[in-house]
Backbone as JSON Lines, residues from 0, in Angstrom:
{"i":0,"aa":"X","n":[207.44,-69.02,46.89],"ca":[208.33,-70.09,47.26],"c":[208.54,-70.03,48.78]}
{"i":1,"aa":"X","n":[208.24,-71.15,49.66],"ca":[208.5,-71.01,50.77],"c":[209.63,-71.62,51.31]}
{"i":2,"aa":"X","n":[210.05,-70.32,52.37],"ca":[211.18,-70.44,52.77],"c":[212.52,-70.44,51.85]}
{"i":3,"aa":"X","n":[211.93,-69.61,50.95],"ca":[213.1,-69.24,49.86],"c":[213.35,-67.59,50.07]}
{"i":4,"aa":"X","n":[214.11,-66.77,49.6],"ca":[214.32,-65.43,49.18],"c":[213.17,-64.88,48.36]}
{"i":5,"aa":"X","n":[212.35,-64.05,48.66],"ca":[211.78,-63.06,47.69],"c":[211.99,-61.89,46.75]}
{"i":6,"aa":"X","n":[211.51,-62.33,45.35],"ca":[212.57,-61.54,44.43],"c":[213.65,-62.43,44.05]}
{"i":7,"aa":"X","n":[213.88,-63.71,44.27],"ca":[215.29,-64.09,43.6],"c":[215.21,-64.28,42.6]}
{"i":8,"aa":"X","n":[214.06,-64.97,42.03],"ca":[214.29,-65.55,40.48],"c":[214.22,-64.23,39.62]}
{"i":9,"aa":"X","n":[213.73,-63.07,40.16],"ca":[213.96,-61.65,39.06],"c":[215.13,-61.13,39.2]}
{"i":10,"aa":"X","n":[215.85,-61.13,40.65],"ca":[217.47,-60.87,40.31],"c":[217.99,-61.7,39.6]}
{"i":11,"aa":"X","n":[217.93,-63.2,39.68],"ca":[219.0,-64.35,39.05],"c":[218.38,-63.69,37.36]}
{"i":12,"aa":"X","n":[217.6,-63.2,36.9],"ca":[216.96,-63.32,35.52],"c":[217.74,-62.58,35.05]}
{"i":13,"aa":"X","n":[217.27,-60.77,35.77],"ca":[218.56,-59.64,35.61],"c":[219.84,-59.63,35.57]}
{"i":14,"aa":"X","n":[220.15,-61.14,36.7],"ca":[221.9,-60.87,36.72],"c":[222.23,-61.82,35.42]}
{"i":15,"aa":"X","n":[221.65,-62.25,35.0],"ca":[221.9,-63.49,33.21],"c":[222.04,-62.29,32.39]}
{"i":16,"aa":"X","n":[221.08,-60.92,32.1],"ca":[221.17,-60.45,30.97],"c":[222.19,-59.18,31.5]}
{"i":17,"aa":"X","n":[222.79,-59.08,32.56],"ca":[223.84,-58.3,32.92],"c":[225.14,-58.34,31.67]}
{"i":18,"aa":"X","n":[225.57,-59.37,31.43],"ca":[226.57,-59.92,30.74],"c":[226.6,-59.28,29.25]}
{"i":19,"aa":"X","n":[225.44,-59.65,28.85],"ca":[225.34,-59.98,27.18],"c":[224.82,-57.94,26.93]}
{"i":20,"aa":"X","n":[224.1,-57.57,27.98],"ca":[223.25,-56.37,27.76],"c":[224.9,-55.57,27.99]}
{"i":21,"aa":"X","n":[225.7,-55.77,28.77],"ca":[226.96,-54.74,28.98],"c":[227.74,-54.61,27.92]}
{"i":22,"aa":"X","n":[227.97,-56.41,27.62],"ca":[229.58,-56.21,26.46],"c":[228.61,-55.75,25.25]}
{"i":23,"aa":"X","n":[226.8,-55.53,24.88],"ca":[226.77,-55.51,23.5],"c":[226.94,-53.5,23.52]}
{"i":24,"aa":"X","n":[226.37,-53.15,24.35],"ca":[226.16,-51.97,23.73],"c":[227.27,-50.6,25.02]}
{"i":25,"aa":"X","n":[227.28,-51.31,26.4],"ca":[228.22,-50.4,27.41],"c":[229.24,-50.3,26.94]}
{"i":26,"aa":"X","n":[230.32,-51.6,26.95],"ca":[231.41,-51.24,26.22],"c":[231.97,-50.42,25.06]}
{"i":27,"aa":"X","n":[231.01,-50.68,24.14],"ca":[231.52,-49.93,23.56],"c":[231.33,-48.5,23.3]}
{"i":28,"aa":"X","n":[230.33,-48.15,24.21],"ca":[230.4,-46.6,24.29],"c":[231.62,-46.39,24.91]}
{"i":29,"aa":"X","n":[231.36,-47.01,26.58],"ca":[233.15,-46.89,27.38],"c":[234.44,-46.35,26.44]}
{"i":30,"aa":"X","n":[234.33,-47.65,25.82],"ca":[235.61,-47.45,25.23],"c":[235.73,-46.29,24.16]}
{"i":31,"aa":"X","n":[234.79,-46.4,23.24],"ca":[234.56,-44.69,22.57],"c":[234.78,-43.73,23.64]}
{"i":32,"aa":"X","n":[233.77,-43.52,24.75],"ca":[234.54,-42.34,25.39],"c":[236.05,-41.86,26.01]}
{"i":33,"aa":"X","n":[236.6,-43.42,26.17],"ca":[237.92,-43.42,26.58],"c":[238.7,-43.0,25.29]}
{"i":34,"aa":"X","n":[237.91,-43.53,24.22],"ca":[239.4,-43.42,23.09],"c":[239.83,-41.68,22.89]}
{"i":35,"aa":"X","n":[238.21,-41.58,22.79],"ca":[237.67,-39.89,23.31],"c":[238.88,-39.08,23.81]}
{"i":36,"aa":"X","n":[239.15,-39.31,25.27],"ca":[239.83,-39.11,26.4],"c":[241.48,-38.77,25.74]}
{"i":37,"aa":"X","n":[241.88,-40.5,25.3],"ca":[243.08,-40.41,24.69],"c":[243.37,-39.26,23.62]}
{"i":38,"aa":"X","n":[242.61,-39.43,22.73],"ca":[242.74,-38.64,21.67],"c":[242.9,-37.28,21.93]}
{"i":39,"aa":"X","n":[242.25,-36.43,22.63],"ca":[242.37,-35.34,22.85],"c":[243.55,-35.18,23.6]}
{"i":40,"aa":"X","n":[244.28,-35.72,24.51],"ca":[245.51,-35.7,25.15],"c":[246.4,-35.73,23.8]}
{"i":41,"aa":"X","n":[246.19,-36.74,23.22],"ca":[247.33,-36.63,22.75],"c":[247.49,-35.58,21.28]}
{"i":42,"aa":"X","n":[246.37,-35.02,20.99],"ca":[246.16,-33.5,20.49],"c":[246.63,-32.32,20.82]}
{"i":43,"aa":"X","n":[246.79,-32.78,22.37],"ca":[247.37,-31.06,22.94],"c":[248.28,-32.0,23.75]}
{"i":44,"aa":"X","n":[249.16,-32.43,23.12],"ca":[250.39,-33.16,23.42],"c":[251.27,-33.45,22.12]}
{"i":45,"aa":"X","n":[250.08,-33.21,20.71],"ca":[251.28,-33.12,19.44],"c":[251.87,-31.57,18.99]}
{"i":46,"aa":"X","n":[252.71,-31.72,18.64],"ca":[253.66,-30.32,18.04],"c":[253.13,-29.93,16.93]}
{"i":47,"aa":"X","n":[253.27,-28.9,16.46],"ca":[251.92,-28.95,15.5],"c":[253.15,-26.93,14.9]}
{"i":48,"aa":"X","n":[253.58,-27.37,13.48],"ca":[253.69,-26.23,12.8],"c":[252.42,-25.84,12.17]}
{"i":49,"aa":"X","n":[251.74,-26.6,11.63],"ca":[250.38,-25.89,10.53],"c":[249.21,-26.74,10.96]}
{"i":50,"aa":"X","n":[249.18,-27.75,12.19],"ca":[248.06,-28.45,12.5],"c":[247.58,-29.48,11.87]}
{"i":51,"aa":"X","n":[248.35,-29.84,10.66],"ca":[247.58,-30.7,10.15],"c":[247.94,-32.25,10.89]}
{"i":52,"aa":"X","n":[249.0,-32.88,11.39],"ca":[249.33,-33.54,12.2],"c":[248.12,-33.69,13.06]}
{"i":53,"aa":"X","n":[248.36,-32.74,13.96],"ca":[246.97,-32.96,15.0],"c":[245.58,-32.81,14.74]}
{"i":54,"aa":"X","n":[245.05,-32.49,13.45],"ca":[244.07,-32.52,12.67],"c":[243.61,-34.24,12.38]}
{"i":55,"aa":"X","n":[244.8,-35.2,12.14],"ca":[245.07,-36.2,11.78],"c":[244.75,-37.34,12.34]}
{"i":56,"aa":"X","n":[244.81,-36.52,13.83],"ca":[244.41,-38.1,14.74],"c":[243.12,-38.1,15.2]}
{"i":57,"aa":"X","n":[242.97,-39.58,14.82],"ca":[241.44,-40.05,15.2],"c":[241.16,-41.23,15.86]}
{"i":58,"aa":"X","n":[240.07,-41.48,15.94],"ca":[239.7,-43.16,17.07],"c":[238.67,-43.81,16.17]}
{"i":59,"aa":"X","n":[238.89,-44.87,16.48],"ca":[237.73,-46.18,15.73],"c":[237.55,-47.03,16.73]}
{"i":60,"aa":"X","n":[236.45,-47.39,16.76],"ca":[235.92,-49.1,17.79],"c":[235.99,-49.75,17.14]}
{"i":61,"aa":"X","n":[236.68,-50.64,17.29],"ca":[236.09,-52.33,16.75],"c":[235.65,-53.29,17.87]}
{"i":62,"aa":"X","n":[234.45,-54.31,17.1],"ca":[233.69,-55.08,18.31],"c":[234.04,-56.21,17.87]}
{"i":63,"aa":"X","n":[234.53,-57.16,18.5],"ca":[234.57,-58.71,18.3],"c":[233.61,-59.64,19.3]}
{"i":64,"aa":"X","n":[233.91,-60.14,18.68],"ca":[233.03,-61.11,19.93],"c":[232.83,-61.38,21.29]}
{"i":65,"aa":"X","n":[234.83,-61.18,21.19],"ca":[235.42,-60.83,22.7],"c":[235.57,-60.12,23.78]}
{"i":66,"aa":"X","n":[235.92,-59.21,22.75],"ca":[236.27,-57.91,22.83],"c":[236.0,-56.42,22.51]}
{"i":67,"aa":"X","n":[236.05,-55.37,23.01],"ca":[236.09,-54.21,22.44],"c":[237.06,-53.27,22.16]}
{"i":68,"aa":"X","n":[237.33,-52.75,21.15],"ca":[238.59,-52.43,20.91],"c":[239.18,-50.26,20.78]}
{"i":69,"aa":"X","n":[239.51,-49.84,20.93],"ca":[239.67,-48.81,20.73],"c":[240.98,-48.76,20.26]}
{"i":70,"aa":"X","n":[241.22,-47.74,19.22],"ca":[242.25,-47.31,18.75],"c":[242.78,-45.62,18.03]}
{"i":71,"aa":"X","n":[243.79,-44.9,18.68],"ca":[243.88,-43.87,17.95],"c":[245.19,-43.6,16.99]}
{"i":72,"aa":"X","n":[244.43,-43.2,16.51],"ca":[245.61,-42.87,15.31],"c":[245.79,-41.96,14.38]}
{"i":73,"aa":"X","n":[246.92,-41.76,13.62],"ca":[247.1,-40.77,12.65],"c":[247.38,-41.88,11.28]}
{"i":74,"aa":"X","n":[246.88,-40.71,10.12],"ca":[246.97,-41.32,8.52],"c":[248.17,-40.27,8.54]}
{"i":75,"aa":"X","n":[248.77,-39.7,8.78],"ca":[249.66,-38.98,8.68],"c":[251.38,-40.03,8.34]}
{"i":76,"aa":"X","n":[251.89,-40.18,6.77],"ca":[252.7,-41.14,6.93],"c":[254.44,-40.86,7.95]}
{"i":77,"aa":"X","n":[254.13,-39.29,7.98],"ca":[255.78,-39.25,8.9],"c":[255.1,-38.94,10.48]}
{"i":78,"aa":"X","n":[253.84,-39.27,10.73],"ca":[253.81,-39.36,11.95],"c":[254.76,-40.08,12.89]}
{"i":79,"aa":"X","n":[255.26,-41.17,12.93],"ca":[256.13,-42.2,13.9],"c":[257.2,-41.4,13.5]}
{"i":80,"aa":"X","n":[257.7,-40.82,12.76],"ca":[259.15,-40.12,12.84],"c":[258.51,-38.59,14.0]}
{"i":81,"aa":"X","n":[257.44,-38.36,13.89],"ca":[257.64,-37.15,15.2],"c":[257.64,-37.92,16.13]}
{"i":82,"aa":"X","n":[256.82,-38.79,16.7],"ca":[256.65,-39.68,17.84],"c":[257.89,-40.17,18.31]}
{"i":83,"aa":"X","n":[258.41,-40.92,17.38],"ca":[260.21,-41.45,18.01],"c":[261.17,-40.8,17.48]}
{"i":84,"aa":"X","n":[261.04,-39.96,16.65],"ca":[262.27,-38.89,16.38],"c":[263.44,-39.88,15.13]}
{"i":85,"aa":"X","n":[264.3,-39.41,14.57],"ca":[264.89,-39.71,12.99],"c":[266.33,-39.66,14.05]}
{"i":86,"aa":"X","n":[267.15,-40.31,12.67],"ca":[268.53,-40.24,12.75],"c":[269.14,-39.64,14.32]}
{"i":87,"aa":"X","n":[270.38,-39.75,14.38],"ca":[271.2,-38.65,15.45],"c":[270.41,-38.26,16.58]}
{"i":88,"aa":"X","n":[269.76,-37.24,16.51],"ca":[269.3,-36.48,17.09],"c":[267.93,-37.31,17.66]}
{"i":89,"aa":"X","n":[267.16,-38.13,16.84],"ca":[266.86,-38.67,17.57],"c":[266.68,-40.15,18.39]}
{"i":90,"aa":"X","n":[267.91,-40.37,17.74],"ca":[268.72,-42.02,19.24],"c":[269.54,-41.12,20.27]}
{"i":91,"aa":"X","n":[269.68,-39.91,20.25],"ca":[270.3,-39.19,21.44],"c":[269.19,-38.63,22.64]}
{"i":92,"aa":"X","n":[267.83,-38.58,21.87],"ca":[266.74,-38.02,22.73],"c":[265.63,-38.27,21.85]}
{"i":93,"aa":"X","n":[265.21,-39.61,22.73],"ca":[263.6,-40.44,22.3],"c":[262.98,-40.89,24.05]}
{"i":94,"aa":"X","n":[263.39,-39.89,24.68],"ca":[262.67,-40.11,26.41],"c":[261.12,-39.81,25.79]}
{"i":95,"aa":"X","n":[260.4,-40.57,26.75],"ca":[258.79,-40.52,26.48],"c":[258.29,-41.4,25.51]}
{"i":96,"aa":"X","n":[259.06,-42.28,24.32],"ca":[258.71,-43.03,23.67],"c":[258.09,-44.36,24.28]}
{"i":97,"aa":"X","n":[257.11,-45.25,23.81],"ca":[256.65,-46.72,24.31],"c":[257.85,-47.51,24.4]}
{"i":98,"aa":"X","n":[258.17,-47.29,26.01],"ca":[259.33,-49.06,26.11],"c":[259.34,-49.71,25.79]}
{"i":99,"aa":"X","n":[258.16,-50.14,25.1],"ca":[257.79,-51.39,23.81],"c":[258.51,-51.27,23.13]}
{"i":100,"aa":"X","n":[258.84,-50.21,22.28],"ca":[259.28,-50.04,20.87],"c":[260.84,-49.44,20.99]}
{"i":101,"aa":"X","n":[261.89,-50.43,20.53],"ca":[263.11,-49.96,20.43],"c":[263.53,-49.63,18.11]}
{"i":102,"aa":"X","n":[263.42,-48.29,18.13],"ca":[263.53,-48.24,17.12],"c":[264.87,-48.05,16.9]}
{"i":103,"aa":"X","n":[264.98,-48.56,15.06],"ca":[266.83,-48.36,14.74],"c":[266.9,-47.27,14.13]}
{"i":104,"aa":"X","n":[267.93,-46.06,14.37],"ca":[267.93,-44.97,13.56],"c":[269.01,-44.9,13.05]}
{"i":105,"aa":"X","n":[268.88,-44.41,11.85],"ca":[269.9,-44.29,10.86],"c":[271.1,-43.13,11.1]}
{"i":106,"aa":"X","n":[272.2,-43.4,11.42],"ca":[273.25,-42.94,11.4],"c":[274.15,-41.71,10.69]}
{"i":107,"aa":"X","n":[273.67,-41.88,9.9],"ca":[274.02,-40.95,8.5],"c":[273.11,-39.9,8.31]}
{"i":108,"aa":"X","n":[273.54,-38.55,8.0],"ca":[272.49,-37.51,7.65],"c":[271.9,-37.79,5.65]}
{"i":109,"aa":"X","n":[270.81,-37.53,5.99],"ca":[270.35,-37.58,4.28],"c":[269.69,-36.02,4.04]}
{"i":110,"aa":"X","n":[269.39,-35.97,2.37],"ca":[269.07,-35.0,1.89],"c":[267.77,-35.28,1.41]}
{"i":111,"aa":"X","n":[266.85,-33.85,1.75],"ca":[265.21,-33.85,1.4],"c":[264.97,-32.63,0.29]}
{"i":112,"aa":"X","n":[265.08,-33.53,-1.0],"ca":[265.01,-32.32,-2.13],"c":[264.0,-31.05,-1.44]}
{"i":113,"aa":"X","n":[263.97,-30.17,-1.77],"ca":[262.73,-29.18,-1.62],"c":[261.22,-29.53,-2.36]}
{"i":114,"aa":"X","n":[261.17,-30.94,-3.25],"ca":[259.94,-30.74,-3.18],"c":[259.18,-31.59,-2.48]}
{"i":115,"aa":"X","n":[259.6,-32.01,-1.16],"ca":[259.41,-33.08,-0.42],"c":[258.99,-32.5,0.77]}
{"i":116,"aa":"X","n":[259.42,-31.01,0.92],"ca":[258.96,-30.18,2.15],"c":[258.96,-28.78,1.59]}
{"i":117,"aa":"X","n":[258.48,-28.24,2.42],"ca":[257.83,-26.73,1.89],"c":[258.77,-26.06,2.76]}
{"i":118,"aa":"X","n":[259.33,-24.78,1.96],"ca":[260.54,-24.18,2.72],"c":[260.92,-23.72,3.69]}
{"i":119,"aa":"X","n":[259.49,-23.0,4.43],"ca":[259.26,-22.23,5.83],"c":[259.23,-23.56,6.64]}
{"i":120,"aa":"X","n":[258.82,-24.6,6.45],"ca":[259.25,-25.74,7.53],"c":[260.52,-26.08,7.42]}
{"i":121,"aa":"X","n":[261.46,-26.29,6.37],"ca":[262.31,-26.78,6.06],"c":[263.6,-25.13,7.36]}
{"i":122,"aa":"X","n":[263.1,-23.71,7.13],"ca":[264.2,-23.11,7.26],"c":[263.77,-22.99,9.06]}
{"i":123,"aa":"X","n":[262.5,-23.28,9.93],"ca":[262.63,-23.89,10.88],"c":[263.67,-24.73,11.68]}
{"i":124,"aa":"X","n":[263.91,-25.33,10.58],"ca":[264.79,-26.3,10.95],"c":[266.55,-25.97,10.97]}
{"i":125,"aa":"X","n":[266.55,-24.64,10.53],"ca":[267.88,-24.33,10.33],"c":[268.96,-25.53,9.38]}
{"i":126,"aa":"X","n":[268.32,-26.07,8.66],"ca":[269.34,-27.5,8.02],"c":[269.98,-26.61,7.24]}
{"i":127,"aa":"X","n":[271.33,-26.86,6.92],"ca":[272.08,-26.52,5.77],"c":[271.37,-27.17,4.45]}
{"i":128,"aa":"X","n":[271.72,-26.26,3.35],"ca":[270.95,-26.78,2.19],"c":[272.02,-26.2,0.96]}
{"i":129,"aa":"X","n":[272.22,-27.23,-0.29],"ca":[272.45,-26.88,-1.63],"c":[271.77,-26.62,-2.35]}
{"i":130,"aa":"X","n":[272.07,-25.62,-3.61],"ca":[270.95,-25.48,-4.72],"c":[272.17,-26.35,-5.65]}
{"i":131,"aa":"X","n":[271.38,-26.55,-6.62],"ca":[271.4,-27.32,-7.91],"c":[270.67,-27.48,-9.07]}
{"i":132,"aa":"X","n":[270.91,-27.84,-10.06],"ca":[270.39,-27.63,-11.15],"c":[268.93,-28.45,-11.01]}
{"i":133,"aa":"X","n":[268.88,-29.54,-10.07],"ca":[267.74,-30.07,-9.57],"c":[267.06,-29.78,-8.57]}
{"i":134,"aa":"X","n":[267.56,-28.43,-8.0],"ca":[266.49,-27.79,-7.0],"c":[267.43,-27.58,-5.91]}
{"i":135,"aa":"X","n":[266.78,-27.19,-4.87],"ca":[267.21,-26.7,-3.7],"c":[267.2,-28.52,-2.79]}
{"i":136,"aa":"X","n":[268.15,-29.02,-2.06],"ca":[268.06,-30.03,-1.33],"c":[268.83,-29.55,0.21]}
{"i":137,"aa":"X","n":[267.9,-30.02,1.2],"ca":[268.63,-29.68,2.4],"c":[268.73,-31.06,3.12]}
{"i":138,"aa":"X","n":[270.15,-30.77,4.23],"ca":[270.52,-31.66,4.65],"c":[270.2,-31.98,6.19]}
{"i":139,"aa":"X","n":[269.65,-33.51,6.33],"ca":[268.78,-33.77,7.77],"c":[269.87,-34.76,8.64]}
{"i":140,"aa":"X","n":[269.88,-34.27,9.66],"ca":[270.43,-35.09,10.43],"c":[269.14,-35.8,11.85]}
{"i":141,"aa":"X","n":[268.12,-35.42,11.45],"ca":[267.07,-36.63,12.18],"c":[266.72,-35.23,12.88]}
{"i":142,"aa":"X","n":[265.98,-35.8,14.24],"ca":[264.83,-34.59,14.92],"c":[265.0,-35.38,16.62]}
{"i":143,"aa":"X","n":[264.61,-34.51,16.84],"ca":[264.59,-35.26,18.58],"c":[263.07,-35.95,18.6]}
{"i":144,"aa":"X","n":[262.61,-36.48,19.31],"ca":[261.37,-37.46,19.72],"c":[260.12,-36.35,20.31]}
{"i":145,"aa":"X","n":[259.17,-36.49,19.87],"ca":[258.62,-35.88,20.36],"c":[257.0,-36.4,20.57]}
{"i":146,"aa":"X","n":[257.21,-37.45,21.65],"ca":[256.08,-37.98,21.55],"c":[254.42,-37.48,22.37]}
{"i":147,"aa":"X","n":[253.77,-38.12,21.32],"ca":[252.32,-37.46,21.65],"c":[251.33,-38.25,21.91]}
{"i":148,"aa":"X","n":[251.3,-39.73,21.1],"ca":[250.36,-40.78,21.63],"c":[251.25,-41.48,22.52]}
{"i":149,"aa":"X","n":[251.88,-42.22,23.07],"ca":[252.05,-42.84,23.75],"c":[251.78,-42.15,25.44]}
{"i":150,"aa":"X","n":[252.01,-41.29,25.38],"ca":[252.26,-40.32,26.76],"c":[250.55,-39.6,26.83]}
{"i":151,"aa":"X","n":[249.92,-40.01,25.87],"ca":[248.63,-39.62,25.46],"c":[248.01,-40.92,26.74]}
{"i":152,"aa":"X","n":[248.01,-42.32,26.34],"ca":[247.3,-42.8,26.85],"c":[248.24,-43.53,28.05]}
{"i":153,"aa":"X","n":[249.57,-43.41,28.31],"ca":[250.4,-43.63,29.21],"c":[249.46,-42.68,30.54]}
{"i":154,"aa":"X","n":[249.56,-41.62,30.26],"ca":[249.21,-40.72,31.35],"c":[247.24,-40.49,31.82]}
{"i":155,"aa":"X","n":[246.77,-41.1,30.71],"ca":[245.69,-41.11,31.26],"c":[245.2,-42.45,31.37]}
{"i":156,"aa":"X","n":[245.79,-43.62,31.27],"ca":[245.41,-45.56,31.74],"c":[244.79,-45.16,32.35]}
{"i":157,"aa":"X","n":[244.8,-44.6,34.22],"ca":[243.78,-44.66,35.53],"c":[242.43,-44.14,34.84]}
{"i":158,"aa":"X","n":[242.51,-42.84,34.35],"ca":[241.65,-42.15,34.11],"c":[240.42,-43.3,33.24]}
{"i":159,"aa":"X","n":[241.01,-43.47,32.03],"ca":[240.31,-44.36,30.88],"c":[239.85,-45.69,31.45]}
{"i":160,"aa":"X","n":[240.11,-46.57,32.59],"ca":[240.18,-47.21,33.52],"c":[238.55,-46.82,34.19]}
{"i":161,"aa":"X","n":[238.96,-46.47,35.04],"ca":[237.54,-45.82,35.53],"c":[236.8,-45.1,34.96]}
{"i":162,"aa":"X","n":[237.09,-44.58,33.81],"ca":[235.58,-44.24,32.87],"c":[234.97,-45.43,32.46]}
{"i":163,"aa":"X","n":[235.74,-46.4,31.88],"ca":[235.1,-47.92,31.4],"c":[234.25,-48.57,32.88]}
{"i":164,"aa":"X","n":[235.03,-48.22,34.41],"ca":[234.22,-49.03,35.44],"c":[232.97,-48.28,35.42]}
{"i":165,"aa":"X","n":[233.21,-46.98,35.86],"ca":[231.99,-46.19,35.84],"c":[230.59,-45.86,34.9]}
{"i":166,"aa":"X","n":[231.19,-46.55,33.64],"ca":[229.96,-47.36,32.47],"c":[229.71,-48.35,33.18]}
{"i":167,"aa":"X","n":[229.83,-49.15,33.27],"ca":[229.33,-50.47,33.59],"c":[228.93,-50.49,34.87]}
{"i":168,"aa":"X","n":[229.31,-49.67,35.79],"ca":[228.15,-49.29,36.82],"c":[227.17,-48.75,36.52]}
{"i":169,"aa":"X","n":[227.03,-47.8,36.03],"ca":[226.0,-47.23,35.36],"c":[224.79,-47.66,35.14]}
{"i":170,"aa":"X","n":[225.6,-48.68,34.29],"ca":[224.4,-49.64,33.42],"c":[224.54,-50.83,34.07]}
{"i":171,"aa":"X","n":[225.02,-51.1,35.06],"ca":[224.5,-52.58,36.0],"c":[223.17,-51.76,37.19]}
{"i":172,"aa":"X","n":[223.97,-50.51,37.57],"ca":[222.59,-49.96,37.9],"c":[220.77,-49.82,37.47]}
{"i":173,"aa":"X","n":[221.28,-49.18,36.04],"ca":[220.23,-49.37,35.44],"c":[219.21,-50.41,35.14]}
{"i":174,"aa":"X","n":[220.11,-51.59,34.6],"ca":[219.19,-53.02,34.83],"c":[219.03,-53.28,35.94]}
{"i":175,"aa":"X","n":[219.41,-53.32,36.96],"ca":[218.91,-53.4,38.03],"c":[217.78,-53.09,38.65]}
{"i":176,"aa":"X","n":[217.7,-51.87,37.94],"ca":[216.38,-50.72,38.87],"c":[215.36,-50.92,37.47]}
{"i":177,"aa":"X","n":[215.57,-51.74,36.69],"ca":[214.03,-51.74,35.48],"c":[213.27,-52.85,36.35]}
């Protein structure tokens, strides 16, 4: 082409499949390695009597069309009671929780028969407890907050941030140089 740029129509070609070649397969490594990132923070950021809690949390991608998604989490069902903390004790001290989330805590102490918790966790806790003809029940007045995901990916955003730029440099490099 005269009096044009040499090499343009193979950059303009490369810079078309930049797009479609990044969001199908960069992203979502990125974001796997970021969720990566999170997850382990917030592993050696959960409290952990017997580990199974922090055994618990895991990451999944989901891909949309749009988007790529990362997420970590626990199947653990009293997980969000360690994270934002129960009753009393914890609407008196839930610092570190997501400013997002204003939870309501219950006021009143309740009772957790013994077969609802196993006793060496339960005497951790120093709770007063009754026996009865229906078992041993001890009495909870909630837990302080003790959060582990939020402060998980609170504290590493920059980090997870520039692992996602630094994919996609990567691999804008790479097409580039084929």
């Amino acid at each position: 082409m005269a009096g044009g740029i040499e090499g343009l129509d193979k950059l303009m070609k490369k810079y078309g499949q930049l797009a479609e070649q990044i969001t199908e397969a960069t992203m979502e490594k990125a974001v796997g390695a970021s969720a990566i990132t999170v997850q382990k923070a917030a592993k050696d950021g959960c409290p952990s009597h017997d580990g199974e809690l922090k055994q618990s949390i895991l990451t999944s991608v989901q891909k949309t069309e749009e988007k790529v998604i990362g997420t970590i989490y626990t199947n653990k069902p009293y997980a969000g009671y360690v994270e934002m903390g129960t009753g009393p004790k914890g609407e008196a001290n839930h610092s570190g929780i997501s400013p997002l989330v204003s939870p309501a805590y219950t006021q009143e102490p309740w009772w957790i028969h013994e077969s609802q918790i196993d006793r060496k966790t339960a005497e951790t806790y120093q709770w007063h407890y009754i026996d009865t003809p229906d078992g041993r029940f001890y009495r909870c007045e909630g837990q302080a907050a003790q959060p582990y995901l939020y402060p998980a990916l609170k504290n590493n955003k920059e980090r997870v941030t520039r692992n996602i730029s630094n994919y996609i440099a990567r691999e804008i490099r790479r097409i580039c140089n084929d």
